[in-house]
N, C-alpha and C positions, 0 to 999 in steps of 0.2 A: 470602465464599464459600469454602466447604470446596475441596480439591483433588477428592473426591469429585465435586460439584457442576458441575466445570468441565467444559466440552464436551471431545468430541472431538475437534477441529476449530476454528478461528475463524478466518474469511472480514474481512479489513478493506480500507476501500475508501480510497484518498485522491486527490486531484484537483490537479494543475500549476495554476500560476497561469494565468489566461486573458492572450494578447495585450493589451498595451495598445489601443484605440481607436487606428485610423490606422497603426498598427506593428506588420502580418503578423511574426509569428516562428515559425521551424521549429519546432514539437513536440521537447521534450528526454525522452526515457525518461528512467523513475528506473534506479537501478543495484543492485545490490545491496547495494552497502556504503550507501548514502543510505537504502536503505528499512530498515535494521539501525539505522539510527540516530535513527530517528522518537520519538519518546517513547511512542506507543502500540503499536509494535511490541516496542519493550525493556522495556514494561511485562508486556506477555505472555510474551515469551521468560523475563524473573524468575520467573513462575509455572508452568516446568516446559514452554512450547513452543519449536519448533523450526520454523526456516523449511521450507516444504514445497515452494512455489511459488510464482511472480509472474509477471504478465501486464501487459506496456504497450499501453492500448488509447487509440486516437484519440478524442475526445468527438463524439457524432454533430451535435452543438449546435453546436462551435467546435474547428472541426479544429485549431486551435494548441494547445489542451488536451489536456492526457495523464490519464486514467483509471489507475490504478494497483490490480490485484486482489491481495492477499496473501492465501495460505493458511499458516496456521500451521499444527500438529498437536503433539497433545500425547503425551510421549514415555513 
């Protein structure tokens, strides 16, 4: 994919590990240095984006779970 080609913008979503069964654990946000360090975010940022924004959100499924939204944008 040309650099032409690539969006605006790219929205990537990743998901905490769920509690084990029987073993309630506090929800951990990610950080920013963690979400910098994801292989598919440093895959992106190689191709000309830059972090934009990030949101820690509770999973409405298993409140121990953390949703993670990143927006990149391209510079």
């Amino acid at each position: 994919m040309s650099s032409a080609e690539l969006p605006a913008t790219k929205i990537l979503t990743f998901l905490s590990e769920a509690a084990k069964i029987g073993r309630p654990a506090a929800p951990q946000p990610f950080t920013k240095a963690e979400i910098l360090a994801f292989p598919e975010v440093k895959q992106w940022l190689a191709k000309g984006y830059a972090l934009d924004s990030f949101e820690n959100k509770l999973s409405p499924k298993d409140p121990s779970q953390v949703i993670l939204l990143v927006l990149l944008v391209r510079n």
